[in-house]
Structure formats: structure tokens, C-alpha cells
C-alpha positions in Angstrom: 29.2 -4.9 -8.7 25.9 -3.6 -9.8 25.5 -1.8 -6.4 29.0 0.0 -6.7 28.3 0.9 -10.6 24.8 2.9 -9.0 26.8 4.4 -6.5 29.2 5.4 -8.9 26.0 7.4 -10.7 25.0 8.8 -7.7 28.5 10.3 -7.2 28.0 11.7 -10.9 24.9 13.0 -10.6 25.5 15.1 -7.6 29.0 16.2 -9.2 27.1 17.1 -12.3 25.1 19.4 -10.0 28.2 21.1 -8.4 29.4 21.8 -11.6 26.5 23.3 -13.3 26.8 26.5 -11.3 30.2 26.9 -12.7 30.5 28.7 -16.4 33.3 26.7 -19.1 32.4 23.6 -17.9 29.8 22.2 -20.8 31.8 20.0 -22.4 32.9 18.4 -19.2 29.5 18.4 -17.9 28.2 16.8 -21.2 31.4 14.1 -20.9 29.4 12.9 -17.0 26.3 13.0 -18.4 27.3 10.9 -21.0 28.9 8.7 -18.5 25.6 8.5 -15.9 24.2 7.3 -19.6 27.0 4.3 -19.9 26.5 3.1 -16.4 22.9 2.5 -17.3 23.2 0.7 -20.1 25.8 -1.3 -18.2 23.2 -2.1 -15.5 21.0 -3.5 -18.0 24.0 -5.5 -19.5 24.8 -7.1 -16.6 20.9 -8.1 -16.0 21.1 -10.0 -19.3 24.3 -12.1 -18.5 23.0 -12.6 -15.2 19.4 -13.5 -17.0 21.3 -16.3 -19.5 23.3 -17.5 -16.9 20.0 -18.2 -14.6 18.3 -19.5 -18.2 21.5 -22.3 -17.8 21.1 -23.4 -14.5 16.8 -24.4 -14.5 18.0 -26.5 -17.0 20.4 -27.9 -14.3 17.6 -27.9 -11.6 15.0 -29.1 -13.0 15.8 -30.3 -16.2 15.4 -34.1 -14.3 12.0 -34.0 -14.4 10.5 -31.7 -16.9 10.6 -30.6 -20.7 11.9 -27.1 -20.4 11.8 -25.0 -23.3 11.4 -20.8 -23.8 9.4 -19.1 -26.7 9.3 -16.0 -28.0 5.2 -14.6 -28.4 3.4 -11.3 -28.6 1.0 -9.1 -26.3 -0.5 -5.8 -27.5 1.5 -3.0 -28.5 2.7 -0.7 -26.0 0.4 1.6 -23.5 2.4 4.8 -25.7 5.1 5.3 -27.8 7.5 8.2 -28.8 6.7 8.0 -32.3 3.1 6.3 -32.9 3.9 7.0 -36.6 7.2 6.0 -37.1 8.4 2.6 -38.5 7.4 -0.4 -36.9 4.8 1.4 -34.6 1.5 -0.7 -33.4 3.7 -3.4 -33.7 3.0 -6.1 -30.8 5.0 -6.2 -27.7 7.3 -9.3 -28.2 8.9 -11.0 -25.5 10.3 -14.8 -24.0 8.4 -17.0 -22.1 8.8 -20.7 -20.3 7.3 -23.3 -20.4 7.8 -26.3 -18.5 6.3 -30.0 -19.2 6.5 -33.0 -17.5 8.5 -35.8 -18.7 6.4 -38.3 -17.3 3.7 -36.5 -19.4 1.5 -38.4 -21.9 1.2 -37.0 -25.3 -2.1 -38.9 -25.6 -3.5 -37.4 -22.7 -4.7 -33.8 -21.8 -2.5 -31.9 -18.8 -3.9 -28.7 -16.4 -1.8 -25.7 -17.1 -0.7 -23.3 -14.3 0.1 -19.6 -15.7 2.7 -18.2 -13.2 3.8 -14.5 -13.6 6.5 -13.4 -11.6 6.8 -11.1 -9.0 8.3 -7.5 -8.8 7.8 -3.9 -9.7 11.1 -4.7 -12.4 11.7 -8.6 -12.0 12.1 -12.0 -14.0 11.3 -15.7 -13.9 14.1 -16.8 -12.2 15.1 -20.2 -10.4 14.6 -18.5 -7.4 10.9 -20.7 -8.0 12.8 -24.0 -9.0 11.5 -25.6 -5.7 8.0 -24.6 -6.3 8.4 -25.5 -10.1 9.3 -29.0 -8.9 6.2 -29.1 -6.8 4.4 -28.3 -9.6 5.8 -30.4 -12.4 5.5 -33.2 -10.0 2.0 -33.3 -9.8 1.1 -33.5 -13.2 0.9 -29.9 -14.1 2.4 -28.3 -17.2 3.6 -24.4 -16.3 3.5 -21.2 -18.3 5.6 -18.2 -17.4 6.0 -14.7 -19.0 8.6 -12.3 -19.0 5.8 -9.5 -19.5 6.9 -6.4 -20.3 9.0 -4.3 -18.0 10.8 -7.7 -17.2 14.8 -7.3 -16.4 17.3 -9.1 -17.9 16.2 -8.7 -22.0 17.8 -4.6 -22.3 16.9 -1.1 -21.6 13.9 -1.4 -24.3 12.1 -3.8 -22.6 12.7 -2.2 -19.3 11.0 0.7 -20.5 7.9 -1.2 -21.7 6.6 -1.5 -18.7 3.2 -0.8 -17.7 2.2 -1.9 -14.0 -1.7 -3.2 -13.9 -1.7 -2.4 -17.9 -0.7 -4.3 -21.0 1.2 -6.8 -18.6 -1.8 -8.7 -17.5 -2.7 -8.9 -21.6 1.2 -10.2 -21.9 0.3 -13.1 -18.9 -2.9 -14.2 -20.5 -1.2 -14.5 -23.6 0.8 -17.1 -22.4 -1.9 -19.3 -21.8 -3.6 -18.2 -25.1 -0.3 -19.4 -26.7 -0.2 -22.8 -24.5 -3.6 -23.7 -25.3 -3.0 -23.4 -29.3 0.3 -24.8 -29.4 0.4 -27.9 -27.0 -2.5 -30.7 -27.9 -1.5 -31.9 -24.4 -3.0 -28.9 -22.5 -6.5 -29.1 -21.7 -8.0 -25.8 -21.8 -11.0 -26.4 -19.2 -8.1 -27.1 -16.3 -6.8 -23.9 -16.4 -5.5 -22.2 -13.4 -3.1 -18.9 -12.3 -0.7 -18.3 -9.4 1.6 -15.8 -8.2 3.1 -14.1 -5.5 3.2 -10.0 -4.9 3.5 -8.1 -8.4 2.4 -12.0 -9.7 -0.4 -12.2 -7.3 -1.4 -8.8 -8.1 -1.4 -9.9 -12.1 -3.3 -12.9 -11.4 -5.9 -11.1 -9.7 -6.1 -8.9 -12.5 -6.5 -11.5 -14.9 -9.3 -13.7 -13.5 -11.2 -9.8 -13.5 -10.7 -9.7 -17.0 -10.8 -13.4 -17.9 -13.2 -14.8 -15.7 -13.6 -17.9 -17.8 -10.7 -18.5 -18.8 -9.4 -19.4 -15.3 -10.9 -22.6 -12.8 -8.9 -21.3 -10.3 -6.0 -18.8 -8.8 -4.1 -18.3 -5.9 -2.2 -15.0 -5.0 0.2 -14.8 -2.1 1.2 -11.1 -0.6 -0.2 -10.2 -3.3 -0.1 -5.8 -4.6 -3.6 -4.7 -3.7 -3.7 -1.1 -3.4 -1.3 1.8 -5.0 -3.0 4.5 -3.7 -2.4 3.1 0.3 0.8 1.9 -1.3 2.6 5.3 -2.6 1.6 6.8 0.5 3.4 4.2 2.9 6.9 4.0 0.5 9.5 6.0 -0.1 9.6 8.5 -3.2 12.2 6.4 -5.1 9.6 3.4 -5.2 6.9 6.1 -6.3 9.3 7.5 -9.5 9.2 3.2 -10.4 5.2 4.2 -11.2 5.1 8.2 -11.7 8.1 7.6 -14.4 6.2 4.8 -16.5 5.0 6.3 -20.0 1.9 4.3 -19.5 1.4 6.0 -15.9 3.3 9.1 -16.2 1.9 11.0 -13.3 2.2 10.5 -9.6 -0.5 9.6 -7.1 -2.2 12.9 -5.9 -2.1 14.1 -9.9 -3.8 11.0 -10.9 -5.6 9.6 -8.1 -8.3 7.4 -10.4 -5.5 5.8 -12.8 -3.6 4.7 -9.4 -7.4 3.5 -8.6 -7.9 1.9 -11.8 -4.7 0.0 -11.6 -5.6 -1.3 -7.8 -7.3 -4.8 -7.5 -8.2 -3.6 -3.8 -10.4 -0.5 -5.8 -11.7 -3.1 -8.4 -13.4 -6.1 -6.5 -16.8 -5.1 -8.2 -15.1 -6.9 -11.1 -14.6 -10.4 -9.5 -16.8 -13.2 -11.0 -16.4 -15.6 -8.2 -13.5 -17.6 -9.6 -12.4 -20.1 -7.0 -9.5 -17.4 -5.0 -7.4 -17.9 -2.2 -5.2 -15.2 -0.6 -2.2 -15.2 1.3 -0.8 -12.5 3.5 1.5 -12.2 6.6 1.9 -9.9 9.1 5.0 -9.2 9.3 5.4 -8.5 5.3 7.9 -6.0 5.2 7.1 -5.4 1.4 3.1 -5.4 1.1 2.3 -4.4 4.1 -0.9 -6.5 5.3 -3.2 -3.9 5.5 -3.4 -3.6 1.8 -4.7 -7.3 1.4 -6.7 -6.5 4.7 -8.5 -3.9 2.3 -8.6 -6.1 -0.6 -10.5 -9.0 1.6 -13.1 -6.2 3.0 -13.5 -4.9 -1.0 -14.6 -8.2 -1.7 -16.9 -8.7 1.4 -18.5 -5.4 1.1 -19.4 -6.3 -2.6 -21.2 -9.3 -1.4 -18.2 -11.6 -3.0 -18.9 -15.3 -1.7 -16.6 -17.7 -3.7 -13.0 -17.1 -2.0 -10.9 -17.9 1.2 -8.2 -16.1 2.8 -5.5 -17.0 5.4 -3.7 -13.8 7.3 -0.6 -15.2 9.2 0.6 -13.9 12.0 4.3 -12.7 12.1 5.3 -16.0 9.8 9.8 -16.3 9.5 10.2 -14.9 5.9 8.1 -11.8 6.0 7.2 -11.4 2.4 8.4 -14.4 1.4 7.2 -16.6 3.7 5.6 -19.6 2.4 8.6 -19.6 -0.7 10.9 -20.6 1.9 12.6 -24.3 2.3 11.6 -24.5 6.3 8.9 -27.5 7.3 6.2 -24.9 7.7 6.1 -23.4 4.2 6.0 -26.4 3.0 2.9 -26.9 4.9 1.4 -24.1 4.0 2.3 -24.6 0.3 0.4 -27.9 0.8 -2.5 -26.0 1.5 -1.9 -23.8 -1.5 -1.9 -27.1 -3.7 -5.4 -29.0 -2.4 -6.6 -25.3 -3.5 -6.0 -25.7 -7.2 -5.5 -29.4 -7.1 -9.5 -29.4 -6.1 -10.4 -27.7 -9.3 -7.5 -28.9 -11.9 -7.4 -32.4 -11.1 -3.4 -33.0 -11.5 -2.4 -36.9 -12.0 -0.3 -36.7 -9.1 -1.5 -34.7 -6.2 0.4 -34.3 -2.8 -1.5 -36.0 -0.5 1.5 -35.2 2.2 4.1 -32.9 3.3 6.1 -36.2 2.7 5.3 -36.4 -1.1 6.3 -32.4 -1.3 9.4 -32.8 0.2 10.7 -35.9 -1.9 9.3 -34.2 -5.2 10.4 -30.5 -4.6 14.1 -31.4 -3.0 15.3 -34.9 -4.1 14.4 -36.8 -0.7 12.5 -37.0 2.3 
């Protein structure tokens, strides 16, 4: 429905254009604009029925084994706004995030926490990671996940918030900031960050900012170089960064703020917390040779204390060790003994075998 409502814009906008050339036609022309306006506002709509129905069902998929709760907490205000004296300006950024605790979790004991930020340019936490969640919860780790600004499904507002490589990374450290004062359970010395893509990217971002506040991170596919990246995508994925208030130019009229906001371009800022990378490639979203530059940043600044796996032409493509097949799972595995070796979980995975019965139910 969503696709049909944007093609229903389209067909608007091109209309409106026919009709501009023609004179007596404002108040028409003001009635599609008007319209194009509506559309939008029913997109976002539709992202936050389709946002509290997904809320429903993690309760339903992994409600079994873990505490599940979502909070409402503060980053820093926004990057700009239209009216920085108006009311309620310099006001912090407010927006939801999840938390997920073991049940088997003793309230006597201290926990590792996991900060997870989702993926995508415009995205949310969704159950898409339920499986991976499950993993998680399973071994003894308590989760953390924002819906940083520019996160989909909470209106047109917090859409607009966004600010890719900004304020968002402030928004994901927050959530462990907010974890660590809230929940007795967490200990704050086993703290470690993971994400794929836009989430990789973020965590990457946050152990250059919070070296130590983070043991450990993964990042899968993750977003390592704008610059390489505007030039190899089309100019509808460029207006996603060139539109942003925080950004607000494109590429070639800004070339250092694309730079500043590129992990690939900031390596010189890595304090040698324990990293593994990801990439595949066959990634038909970040393509490889943007993690391919990200590795050589960090070899050229003389970077000792991370690993790196490139796979060749793995089924899934961007996606491809989130999939449900026997060799993601593997590969997750590996993911696991990475963090696991610096977090010390309860329960870690000594086997594909233990992944499989705690992620999907049985072996």
C-alpha cells in the first residue's frame, strides 16, 4: 500500500509540473500540492501502526525468555532548528528505546550489556533481529537498543531529526549511559556494541568517541565511506544525506563534512578497542570496497588491535550472516567468541548446537 501511495505522489508531482505552465490553475495546483503533503504524512502514519504492531509481536517472540520493556530517554538537542529561539528550543532530543533482560537473570548479580543500534539510512529496531536477540538473551547478556533520531515509525518529526554520523551516535551511547544508571544488574566494566550497516557504522563511531566506555564491538557490512559511497548510488539515496538539516549540502559542495562523517576518513581516532569487521563480497548495499578502505585506514595508521573477515560471494549479500541458513549461524558463532572473550556472558555458545536450540526453539 505504502508503494502505491508513493506512486500516487509521483503521479502528482509530475502533474503539478504540467500544470504550472498553464495560467488559472493556482487554486488547483495548491489543491495537489496540498495533497503530495497528505500522502506524506500518511506514509509516516502507516510507519507507526506498522511500528506498534512489530512492538506487539517481540513480545510474542521473545517474550519466553527475556524481560522486555521500552523507555523513553534523551540525547542532545538537535544538529539545527528552524527556530533556535522559539519555545522549547535546546530542548533534548527525546526518543524510545528497548531493553531486553534475561529472565533467568539474577538481581544479585551483575550482567554484560550489549548496545545494539539498528541499521539503515531511515530504519527501526524491529523483530527482524528477534533470532539474534535470542542468541543474545540466551547467553546471559542484557541488550540496549535506540530508536536514535531519524528512526521511522514515531512521525514526520522524528524523521526529520535525523543526522547521519551526528547526534545519533550521542542518542546510542546514551542508551548505555541510561542502562548503566538505571539497572543495578548491569555491570558497567562488561560493556560491549554491535551492529550491522548504518549500526555497524554507529558503533564504529562510538568506540572513536567512547573508547572506554566500550570492552568490545563488532560491525558487520558496516557504512565506511560517504564520499566512495555518493559517488557509487543513485541521486535519490544522495538527497537521503544532501536533504538532512544537519548535512544540508551534497558531496562535491561539502567534501570534508561527508569526510568527517566517514569512519573509513577517521581511523586516526581508533584507540584499539577489541574490533571485528564483517564484509561480503557480494554486498549489494555496501559495496565491499568501502570496508576494504576502512581495513587499509586502520593498517596504514599503524592500528594493531582488530580482526577482519571478507567473505567471498556469501547467499544473503548484505545480509548474510542475519540469515536462518547453517552457515550464518556459523559465522554468528564466530561473532559471539569475539565479544564473549571480553564480556564474559554466563552462558556462552560453545556450539552451533547451543545456537540453534537457544535462537529457534530446537536443534
Amino acid at each position: 500500500m505504502k508503494r502505491s501511495l508513493f506512486i500516487s505522489a509521483v503521479f502528482l508531482i509530475v502533474f503539478n509540473s504540467q500544470l504550472s505552465s498553464q495560467p488559472g490553475n493556482t487554486e488547483l495546483m495548491n489543491a495537489i500540492n496540498k495533497s503530495g503533503s497528505n500522502f506524506e504524512a500518511l506514509d509516516h502514519r502507516l510507519d507507526v501502526i506498522e511500528k506498534k504492531i512489530d512492538d506487539v509481536f517481540w513480545y510474542n517472540k521473545v517474550g519466553d525468555i527475556a524481560f522486555i520493556d521500552k523507555v523513553f530517554i534523551t540525547g542532545p538537542p538537535p544538529a539545527k532548528e528552524s527556530n533556535p529561539t522559539g519555545q522549547g528550543a535546546g530542548n533534548p532530543v527525546k526518543f524510545w528505546n528497548y531493553i531486553f533482560i534475561p529472565k533467568a537473570a539474577d538481581p544479585d548479580k551483575k550482567y554484560p550489556l550489549i548496545v545494539f543500534p539498528h541499521g539503515g539510512v531511515h530504519a527501526n529496531f524491529d523483530t527482524y533481529y528477534t533470532h539474534i536477540i535470542r542468541e543474545m538473551v540466551s547467553q546471559g547478556y542484557i541488550v540496549t537498543a535506540a530508536e536514535y533520531r531519524g528512526s521511522t515509525g514515531y512521525g514526520a518529526s522524528m524523521y526529520n531529526k535525523i543526522d547521519y554520523g551526528g547526534l545519533e551516535v550521542q542518542d546510542v551511547d546514551a542508551s548505555r549511559q541510561y542502562m548503566i544508571d538505571n539497572y543495578t544488574i548491569v555491570d558497567k566494566d562488561r560493556v560491549g556494541i554491535a551492529g550491522w550497516s548504518h549500526g555497524g557504522y554507529i558503533a564504529l563511531f562510538n568506540i572513536f568517541e567512547y573508547p572506554e566506555k566500550y570492552k568490545v564491538a563488532f560491525t558487520g557490512v558496516p557504512v565506511s565511506d560517504l564520499i566512495a559511497r555518493m559517488g557509487y548510488k543513485d541521486q535519490e539515496y544522495r538527497d537521503l544525506f544532501s536533504e538532512q538539516a544537519a548535512v544540508g549540502k551534497t558531496a562535491d559542495q561539502n567534501v570534508a563534512e561527508y569526510r568527517k562523517r566517514s569512519p573509513a576518513w577517521q581511523t586516526a581516532r581508533y584507540r584499539n578497542t577489541p574490533l571485528l569487521i564483517h564484509t561480503n563480497t557480494n554486498d549489494e548495499d555496501v559495496n565491499v570496497l568501502e570496508v576494504e578502505h576502512l581495513i587499509k585506514s586502520l593498517k596504514a595508521e599503524g592500528k594493531k588491535n582488530f580482526s577482519f573477515e571478507i567473505f567471498q560471494n556469501m547467499p544473503g549479500g548484505h545480509s548474510f550472516d542475519r540469515m536462518d541458513y547453517m552457515e550464518a549461524k556459523e559465522i554468528r558463532l564466530k561473532i559471539y567468541n569475539h565479544l564473549n572473550k571480553y564480556l564474559n556472558p554466563p552462558k556462552p555458545f560453545k556450539s552451533v548446537k547451543e545456537l540453534q536450540k537457544a535462537g529457534y526453539g530446537y536443534n
